[in-house]
Structures are given as structure tokens and as C-alpha cells.
C-alpha positions as CSV (number, residue, x, y, z in Angstrom):
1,X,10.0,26.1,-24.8
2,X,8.2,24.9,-21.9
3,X,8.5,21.7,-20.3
4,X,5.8,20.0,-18.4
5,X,6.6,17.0,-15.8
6,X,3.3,15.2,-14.1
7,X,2.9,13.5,-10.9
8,X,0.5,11.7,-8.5
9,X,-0.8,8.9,-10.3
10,X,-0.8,5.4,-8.8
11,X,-2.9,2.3,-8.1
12,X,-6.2,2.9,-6.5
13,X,-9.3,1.0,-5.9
14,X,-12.6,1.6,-7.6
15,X,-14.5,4.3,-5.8
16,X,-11.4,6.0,-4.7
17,X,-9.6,9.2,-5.8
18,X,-6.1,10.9,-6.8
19,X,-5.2,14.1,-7.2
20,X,-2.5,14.7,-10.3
21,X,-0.1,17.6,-10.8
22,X,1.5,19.0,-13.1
23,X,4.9,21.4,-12.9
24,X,5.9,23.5,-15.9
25,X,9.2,25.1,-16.3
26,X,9.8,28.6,-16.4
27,X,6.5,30.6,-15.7
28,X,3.6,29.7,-17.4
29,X,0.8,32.9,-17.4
30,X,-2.5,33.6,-18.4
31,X,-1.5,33.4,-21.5
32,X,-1.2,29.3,-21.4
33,X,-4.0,27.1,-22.2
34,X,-3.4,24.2,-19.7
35,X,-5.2,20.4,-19.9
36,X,-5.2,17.3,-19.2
37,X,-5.2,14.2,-21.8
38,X,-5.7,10.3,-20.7
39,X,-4.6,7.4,-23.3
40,X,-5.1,3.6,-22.5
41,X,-3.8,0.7,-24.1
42,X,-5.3,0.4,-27.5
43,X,-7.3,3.2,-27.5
44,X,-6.8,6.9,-28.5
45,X,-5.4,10.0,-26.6
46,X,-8.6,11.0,-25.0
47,X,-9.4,14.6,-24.1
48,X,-10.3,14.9,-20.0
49,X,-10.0,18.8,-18.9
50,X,-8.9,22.5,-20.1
51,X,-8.5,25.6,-18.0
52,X,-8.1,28.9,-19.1
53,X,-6.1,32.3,-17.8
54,X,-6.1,32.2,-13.8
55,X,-8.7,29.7,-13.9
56,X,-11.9,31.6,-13.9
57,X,-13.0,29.3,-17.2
58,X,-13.1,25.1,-17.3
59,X,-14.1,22.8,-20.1
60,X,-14.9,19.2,-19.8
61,X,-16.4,16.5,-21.8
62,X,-20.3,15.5,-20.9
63,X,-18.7,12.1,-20.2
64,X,-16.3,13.4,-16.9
65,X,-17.8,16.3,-16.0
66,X,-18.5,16.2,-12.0
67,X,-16.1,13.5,-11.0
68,X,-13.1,15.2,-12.3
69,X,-11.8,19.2,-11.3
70,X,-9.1,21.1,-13.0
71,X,-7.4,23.5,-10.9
72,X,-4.4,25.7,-11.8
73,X,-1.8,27.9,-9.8
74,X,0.2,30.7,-12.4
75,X,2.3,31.8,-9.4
76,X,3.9,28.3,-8.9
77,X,3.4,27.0,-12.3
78,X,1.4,24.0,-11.1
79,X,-1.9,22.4,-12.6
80,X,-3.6,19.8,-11.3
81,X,-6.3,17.0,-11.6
82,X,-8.5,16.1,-9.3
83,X,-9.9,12.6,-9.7
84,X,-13.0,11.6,-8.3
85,X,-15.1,8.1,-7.9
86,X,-12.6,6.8,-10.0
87,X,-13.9,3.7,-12.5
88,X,-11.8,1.2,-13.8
89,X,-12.3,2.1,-17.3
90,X,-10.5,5.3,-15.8
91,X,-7.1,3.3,-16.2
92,X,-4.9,4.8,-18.3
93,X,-1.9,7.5,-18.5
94,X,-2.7,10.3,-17.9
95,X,-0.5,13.4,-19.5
96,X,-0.4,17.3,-19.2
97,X,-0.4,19.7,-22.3
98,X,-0.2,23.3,-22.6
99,X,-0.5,26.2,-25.6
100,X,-1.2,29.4,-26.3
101,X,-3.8,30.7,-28.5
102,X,-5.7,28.0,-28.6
103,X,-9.5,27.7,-29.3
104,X,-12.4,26.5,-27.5
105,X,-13.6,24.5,-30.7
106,X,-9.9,22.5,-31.3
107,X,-9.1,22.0,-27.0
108,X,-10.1,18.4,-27.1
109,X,-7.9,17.7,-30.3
110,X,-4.5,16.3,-28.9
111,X,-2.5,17.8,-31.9
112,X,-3.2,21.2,-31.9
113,X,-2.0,21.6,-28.2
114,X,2.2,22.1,-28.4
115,X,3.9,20.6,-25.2
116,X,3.5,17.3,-23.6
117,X,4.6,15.9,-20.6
118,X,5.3,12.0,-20.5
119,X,2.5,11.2,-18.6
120,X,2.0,9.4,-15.1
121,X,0.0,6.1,-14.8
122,X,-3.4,5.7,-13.1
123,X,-4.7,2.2,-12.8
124,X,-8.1,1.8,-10.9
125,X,-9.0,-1.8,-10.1
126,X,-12.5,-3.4,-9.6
């Protein structure tokens, strides 16, 4: 069982940036998938970033990739998100979800990952 607990969102103004984290319990390896999920009000749980074994390997959508970094640390069982030019269509919560064995062509589909944290809110105003 691994439990995943996310941090650092907030209010920010258009243009700005935050940087998220997220702690997992116990010690996540190489072995863990970790990524990053975003869900607004009245719209589905959207994919936003993967990283795989000490971070050598990334994956973004087309639609974030440039403005947003995700950046992992297997000694202190951290990941993080790195926000960037932040839009106010960025507003949402964003959440932290890890597995193992899990394949390129399923990362961006929320139910095949297996923990969830509850998610920290990021709200970017105009």
C-alpha cells in the first residue's frame, strides 16, 4: 500500500508559477510509475505529466508540454510539479498517482494508475 499526500498549490495570478510536491509513504523505487492528474469543476480527470525510474524518462501531453516539468527524488520519496506561465484555464485540483507496471500507451488513463492522493487546489486568476 502506498500513500501519496500533495502540497504547494495556492492562488496565483496569470503569468505566475507554483511548484507542487508530492510525498509517498514508505519508499517508492524505480519500480513506481509516478504522475500528475488535474480535474476542474465539470470536466474530467485530465492527464498532465508521467515520470519513469530515477527520472531519466518524461511524458507529457502536446497541450502542456514546456510550461510544465516533472521532477522526482527516490531517496526522499518526493515528486514534484513544476508549474510554469500558469493560465487560468489551469485552475483546477491537481492530484498525484503512482503504479507499477504500467505502460506508456495507458499513462494518461486515470483508472489504470492504483494510488491517489486527494489532491491540492490551484486556482490562477486573470
Amino acid at each position: 500500500q502506498v500513500q501519496l499526500v500533495e502540497s504547494g498549490g495556492g492562488l496565483v495570478q496569470a503569468g505566475g508559477s507554483l511548484r507542487l510536491s508530492c510525498a509517498a509513504s514508505g519508499r517508492t523505487d524505480s519500480t513506481y510509475v509516478m504522475g500528475w492528474f488535474r480535474q476542474a469543476p465539470g470536466k474530467e480527470r485530465e492527464f498532465v505529466a508521467a515520470i519513469y525510474g530515477g527520472g531519466g524518462y518524461t511524458y507529457y501531453p502536446d497541450s502542456l508540454r514546456g510550461r510544465f516539468t516533472i521532477s522526482r527524488d527516490n531517496t526522499k520519496s518526493m515528486m514534484y510539479l513544476q508549474t510554469n506561465s500558469l493560465k487560468p484555464e489551469d485552475t483546477a485540483i491537481y492530484y498525484c498517482a503512482a503504479r507499477r507496471l504500467l505502460k506508456i500507451s495507458t499513462v494518461a488513463s486515470p483508472n489504470k494508475w492504483d494510488y491517489w492522493g486527494q489532491g491540492t487546489q490551484v486556482t490562477v486568476s486573470s
